[in-house]
C-alpha positions as CSV (number, residue, x, y, z in Angstrom):
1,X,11.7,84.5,112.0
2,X,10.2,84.6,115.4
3,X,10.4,89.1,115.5
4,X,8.3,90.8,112.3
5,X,7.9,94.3,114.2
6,X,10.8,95.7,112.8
7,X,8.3,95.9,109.4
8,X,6.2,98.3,111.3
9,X,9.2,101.0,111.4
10,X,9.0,104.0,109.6
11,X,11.4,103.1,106.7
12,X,9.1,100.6,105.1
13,X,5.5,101.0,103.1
14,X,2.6,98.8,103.0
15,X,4.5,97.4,99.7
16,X,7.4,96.3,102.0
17,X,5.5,94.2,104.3
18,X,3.0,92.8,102.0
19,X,6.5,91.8,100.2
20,X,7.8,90.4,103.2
21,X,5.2,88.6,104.4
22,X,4.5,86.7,100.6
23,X,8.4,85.9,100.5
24,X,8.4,84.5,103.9
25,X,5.8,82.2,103.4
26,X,7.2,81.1,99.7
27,X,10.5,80.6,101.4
28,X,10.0,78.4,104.4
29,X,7.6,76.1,101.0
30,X,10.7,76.3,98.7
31,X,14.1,76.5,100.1
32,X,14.1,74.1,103.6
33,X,16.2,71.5,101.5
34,X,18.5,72.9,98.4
35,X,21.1,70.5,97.7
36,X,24.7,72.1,98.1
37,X,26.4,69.5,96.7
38,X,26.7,70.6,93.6
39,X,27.0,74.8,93.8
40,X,26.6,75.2,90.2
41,X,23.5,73.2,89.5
42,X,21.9,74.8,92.8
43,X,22.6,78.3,91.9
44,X,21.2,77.9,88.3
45,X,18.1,75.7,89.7
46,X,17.6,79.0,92.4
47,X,17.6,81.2,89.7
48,X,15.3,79.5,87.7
49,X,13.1,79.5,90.6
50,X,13.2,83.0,91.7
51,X,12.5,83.7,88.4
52,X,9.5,81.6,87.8
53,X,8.3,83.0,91.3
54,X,8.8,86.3,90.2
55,X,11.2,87.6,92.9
56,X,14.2,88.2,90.4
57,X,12.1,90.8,88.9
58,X,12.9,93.1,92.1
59,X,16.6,92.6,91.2
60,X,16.4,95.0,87.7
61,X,14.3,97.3,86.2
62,X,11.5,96.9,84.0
63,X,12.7,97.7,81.0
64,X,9.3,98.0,79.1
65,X,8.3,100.5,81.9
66,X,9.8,104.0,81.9
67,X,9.0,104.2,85.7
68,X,10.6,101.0,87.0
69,X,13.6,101.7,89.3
70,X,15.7,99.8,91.9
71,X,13.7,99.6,95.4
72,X,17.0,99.3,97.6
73,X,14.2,98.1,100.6
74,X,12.7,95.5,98.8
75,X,16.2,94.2,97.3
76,X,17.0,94.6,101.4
77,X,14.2,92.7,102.3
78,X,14.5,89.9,99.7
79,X,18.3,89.4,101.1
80,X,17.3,89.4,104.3
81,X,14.8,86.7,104.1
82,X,16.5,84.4,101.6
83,X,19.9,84.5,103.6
84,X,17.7,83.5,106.4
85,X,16.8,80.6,104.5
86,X,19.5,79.8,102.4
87,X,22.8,81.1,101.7
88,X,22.8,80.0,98.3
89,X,19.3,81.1,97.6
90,X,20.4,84.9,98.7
91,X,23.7,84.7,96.6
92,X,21.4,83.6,93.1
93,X,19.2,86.5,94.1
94,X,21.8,88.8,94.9
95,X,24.1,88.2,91.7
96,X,21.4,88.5,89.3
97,X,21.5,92.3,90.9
98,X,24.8,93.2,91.4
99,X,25.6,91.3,87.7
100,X,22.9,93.2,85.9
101,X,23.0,96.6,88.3
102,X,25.2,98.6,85.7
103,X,22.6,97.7,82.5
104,X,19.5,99.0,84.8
105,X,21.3,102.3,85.2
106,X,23.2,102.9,82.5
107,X,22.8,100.5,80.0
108,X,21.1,101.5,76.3
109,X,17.8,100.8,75.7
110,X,18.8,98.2,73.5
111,X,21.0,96.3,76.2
112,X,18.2,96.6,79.0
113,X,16.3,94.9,76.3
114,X,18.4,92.2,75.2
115,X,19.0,91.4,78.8
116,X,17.0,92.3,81.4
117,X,14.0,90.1,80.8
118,X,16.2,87.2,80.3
119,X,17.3,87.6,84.3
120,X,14.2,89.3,85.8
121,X,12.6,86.0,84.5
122,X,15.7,83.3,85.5
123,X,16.3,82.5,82.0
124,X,19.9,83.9,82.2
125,X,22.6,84.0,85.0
126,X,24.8,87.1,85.6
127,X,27.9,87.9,87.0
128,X,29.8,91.3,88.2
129,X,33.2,91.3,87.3
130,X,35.5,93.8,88.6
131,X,38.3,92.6,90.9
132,X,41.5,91.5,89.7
133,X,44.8,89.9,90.8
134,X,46.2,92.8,91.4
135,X,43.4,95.1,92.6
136,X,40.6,94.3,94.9
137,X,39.7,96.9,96.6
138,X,41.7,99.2,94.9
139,X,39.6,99.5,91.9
140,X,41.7,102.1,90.0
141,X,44.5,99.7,89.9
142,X,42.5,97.6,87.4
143,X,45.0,97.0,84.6
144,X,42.7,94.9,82.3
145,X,42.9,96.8,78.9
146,X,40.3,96.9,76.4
147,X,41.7,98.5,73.2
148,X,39.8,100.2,70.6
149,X,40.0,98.2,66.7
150,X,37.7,99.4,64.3
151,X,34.1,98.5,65.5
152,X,35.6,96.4,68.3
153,X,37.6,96.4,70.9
154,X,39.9,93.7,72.2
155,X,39.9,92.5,75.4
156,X,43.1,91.7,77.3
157,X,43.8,90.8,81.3
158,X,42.3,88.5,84.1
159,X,39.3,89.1,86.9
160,X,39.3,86.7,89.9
161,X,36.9,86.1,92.4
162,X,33.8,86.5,90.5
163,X,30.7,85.1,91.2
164,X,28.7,82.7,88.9
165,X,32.3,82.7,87.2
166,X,31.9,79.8,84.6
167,X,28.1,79.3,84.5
168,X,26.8,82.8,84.2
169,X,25.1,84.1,80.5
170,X,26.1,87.5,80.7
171,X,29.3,89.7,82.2
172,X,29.6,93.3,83.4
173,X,33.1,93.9,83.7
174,X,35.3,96.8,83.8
175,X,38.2,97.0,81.6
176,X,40.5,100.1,81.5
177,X,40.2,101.8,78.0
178,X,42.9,104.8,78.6
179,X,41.1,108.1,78.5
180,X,43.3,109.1,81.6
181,X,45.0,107.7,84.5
182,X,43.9,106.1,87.1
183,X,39.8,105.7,88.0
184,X,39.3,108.5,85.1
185,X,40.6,105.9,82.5
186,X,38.1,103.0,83.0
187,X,35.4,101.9,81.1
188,X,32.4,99.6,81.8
189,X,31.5,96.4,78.9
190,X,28.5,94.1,78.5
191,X,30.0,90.7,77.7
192,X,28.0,87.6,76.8
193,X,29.7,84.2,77.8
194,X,31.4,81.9,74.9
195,X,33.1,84.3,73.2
196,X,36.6,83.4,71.5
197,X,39.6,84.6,73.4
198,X,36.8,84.3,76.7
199,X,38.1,81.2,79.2
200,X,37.2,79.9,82.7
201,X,41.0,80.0,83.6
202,X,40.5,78.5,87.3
203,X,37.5,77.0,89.5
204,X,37.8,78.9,93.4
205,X,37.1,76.9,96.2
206,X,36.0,78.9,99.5
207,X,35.0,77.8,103.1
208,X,31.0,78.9,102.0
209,X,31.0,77.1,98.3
210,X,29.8,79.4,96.1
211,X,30.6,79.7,92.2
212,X,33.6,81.6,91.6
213,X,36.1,82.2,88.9
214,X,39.4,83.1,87.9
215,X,38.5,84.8,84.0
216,X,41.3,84.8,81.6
217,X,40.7,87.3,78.6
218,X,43.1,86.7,75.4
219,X,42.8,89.3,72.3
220,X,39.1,88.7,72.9
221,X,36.9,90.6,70.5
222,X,33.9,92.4,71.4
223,X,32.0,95.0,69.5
224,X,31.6,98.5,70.4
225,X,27.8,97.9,71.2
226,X,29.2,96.3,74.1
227,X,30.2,99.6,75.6
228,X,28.2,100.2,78.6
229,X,27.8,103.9,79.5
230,X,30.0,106.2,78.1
231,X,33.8,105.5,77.6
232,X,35.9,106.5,80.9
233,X,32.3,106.1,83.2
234,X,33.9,103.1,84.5
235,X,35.0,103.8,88.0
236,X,31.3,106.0,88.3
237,X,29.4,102.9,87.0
238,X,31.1,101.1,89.3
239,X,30.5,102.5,92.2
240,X,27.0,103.5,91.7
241,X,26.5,99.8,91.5
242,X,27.8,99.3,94.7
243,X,26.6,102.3,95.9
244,X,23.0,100.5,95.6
245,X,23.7,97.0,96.4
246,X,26.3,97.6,99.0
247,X,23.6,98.3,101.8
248,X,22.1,94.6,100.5
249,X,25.4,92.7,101.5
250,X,24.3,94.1,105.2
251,X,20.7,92.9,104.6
252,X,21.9,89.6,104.1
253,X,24.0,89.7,106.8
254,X,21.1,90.5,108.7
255,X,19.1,88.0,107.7
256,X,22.4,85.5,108.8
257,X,22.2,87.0,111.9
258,X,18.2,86.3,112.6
259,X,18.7,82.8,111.7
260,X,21.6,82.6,114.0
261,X,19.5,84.1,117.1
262,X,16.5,82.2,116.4
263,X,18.7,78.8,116.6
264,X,20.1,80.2,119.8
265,X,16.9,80.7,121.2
266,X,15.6,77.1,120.6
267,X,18.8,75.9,121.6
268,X,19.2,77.4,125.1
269,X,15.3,77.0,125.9
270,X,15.2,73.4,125.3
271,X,18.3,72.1,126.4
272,X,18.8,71.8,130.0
273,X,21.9,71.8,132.3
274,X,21.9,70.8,136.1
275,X,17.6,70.3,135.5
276,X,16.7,73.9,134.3
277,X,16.5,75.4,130.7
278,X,20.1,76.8,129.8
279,X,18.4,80.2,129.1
280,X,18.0,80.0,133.2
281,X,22.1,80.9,133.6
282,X,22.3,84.9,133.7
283,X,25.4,84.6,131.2
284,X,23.2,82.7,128.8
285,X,20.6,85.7,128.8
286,X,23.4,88.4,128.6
287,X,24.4,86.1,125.6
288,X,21.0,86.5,123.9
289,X,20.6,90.4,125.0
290,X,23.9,91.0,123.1
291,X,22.5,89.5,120.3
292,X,19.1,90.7,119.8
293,X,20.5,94.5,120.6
294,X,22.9,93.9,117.1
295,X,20.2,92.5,115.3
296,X,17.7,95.7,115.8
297,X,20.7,98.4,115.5
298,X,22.0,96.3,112.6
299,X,18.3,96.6,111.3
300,X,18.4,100.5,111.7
301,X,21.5,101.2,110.1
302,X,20.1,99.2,106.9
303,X,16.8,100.2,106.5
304,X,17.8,103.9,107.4
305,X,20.5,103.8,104.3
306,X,18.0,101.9,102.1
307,X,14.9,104.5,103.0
308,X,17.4,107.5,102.1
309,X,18.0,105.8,98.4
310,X,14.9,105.3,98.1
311,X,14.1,108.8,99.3
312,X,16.2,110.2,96.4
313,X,19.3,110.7,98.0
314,X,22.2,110.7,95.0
315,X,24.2,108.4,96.8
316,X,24.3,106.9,99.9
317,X,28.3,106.2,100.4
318,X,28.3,107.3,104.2
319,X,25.3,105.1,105.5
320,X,25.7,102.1,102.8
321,X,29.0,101.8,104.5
322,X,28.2,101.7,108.0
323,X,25.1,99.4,107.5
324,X,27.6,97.1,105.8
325,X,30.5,97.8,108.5
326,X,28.3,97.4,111.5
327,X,26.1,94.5,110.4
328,X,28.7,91.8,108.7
329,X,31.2,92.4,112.0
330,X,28.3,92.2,114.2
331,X,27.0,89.2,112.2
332,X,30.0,87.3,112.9
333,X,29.8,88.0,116.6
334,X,26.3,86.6,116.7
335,X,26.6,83.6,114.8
336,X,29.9,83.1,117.0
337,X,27.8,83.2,120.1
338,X,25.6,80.8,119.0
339,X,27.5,78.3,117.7
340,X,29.1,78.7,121.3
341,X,26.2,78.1,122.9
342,X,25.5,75.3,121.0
343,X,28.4,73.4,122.5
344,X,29.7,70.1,120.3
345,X,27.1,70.6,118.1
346,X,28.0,74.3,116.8
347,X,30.6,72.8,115.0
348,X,29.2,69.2,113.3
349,X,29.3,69.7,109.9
350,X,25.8,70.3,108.3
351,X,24.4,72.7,111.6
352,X,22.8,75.2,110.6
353,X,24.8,77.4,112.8
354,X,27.5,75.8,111.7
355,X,26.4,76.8,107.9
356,X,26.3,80.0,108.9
357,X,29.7,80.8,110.3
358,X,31.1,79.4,107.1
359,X,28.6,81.6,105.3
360,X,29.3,84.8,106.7
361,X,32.6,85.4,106.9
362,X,33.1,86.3,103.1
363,X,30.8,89.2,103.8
364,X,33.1,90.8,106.1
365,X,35.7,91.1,102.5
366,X,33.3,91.7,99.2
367,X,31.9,94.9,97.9
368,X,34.7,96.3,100.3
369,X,36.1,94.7,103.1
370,X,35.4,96.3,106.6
371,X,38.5,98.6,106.8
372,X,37.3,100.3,103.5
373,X,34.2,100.5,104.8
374,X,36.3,102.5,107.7
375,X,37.8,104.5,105.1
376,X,34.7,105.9,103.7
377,X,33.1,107.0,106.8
378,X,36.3,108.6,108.5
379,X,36.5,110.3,105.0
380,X,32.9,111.3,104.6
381,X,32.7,112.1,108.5
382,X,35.6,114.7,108.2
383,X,34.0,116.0,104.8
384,X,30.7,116.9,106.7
385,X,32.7,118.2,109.6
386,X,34.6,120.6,107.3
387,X,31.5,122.2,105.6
């Protein structure tokens, strides 16, 4: 990453950039060539290695230590850098947070237990599983049931497009257990994988390959120490989740964008049209200004939203969104612009920047796809106007 001042900005401690500056250095040893052949076998191998390394620790809370919270900057700052290394390597870091998210704030002490070492330390993969075929990002539409039997309850519906589908150890889904209608009536579960009536129903090819899932759930049994949170919390769970790592999705779009400028940059200043450097032509430099100005603002918007989490803030809904908003669109732009200016070569298969415009464009659509994103700032703009 060829600029580090933005890690002398107010929003960031000396923790941040002695963070940063470790992870850089372990990234550029570790991930210059993960094999993407096979997506499952990378992801698991990634998450064994973050583990060992000791950067999944960052993605839940200690659970032996009553003081141990999220750090929405670091989690930022860990995106950041490994999607500027590695699009896979960001996903393994970014699922074990989003998968284990609900058990680090609402889970019982004896789930945080049974889990959280297990994924701080790579030794189990998790997953997040909340959309369905019928509701993505129209959450209260969830119509998977989980009915109460005895000490159990019985799982019943499907959840598609979730990631580590198929090879992850442990599930937080959201399964609607009827307390009311709507978001009221949802409730939030712990699942471990194998269970009977538990299936990989279908394998999801994208454009960035990634492992996802279509999840079939038949009378499946779980017992009531499953429950995570308090029957009904599930729509709050939820969204508190994303409420933290939604303002990470930008960070790693961020960290896309970096990559993409810094490829632009030895692109147009060593190739050379008509004798001179291609950075020469005026266009070319209003090109690159374009790019680095969406970067920095991009940067702003995150570290801004992340800071005010940090800061205590209950919930960050408002600026979460418009880091996300702002930096995935602006994201694509970039990387756009410099697989352009790449010519023929933006587009051979196995470019970096041609990695990178597969890689971002499914960040435009999960953990709420940029019109929501419009939504919930239109909606939280007018609620500030009115009071």
């Amino acid at each position: 990453m060829a600029d580090q001042s933005y890690l002398s900005w107010p929003f960031l401690e000396d923790k941040h950039r002695e963070l940063a500056t470790t992870l850089r250095q372990w990234a550029s040893d570790n991930l210059s060539n993960i094999d993407h052949s096979d997506v499952d076998n990378a992801c698991k191998d990634l998450v064994a290695k973050l583990g060992t390394a000791g950067w999944a620790n960052h993605s839940a809370i200690d659970p032996t230590d009553a003081s141990s919270r999220l750090d929405v900057r670091s989690l930022c700052l860990l995106r950041e850098t490994l999607a500027y290394h590695d699009g896979l390597a960001d996903f393994s870091f970014a699922m074990q947070g989003l998968g284990t998210g609900a058990i680090s704030l609402f889970g019982s002490d004896a789930q945080k237990a049974e889990w959280l070492p297990k994924t701080r330390s790579g030794q189990a993969i998790a997953a997040f599983a909340l959309t369905e075929p019928s509701s993505g990002s129209d959450v209260a539409n969830s119509t998977m049931t989980a009915t109460e039997d005895g000490d159990h309850f019985i799982l019943n519906g499907e959840k598609t497009w979730i990631s580590n589908g198929g090879i992850a150890d442990v599930y937080t889904l959201f399964a609607r257990t009827g307390e009311a209608p709507g978001a009221r009536g949802l409730s939030a579960f712990v699942i471990p994988a194998g269970l009977e009536g538990f299936e990989v129903a279908e394998r999801l090819e994208t454009i960035a390959p990634h492992p996802l899932a279509l999840l079939r759930f038949t009378n499946c049994r779980v017992p009531k120490s499953c429950l995570l949170g308090e029957r009904g919390q599930g729509f709050k769970i939820a969204m508190s989740v994303l409420d933290v790592f939604r303002t990470t999705v930008a960070a790693a779009a961020l960290g896309f964008a970096r990559r993409a400028l810094d490829e632009a940059l030895v692109r147009v200043t060593s190739r050379k049209i008509q004798g001179a450097p291609l950075f020469d032509l005026q266009m070319v430099q209003g090109h690159i200004a374009d790019m680095a100005l969406d970067v920095d603002a991009a940067a702003l918007l995150i570290y801004r939203a992340a800071w005010a989490k940090d800061s205590g803030a209950p919930r960050v809904s408002r600026e979460a969104a418009m880091a996300k908003l702002f930096s995935t669109e602006q994201a694509q732009i970039i990387i756009d612009k410099a697989v352009q200016l790449h010519g023929g070569d933006g587009v051979r298969h196995g470019e970096m920047v041609e990695q990178l415009y597969r890689d971002i464009r499914a960040l435009r659509i999960y953990e709420g796809a940029s019109d929501v994103q419009k939504i919930i700032i239109a909606r939280q703009t007018l609620t500030a106007f009115e009071s």
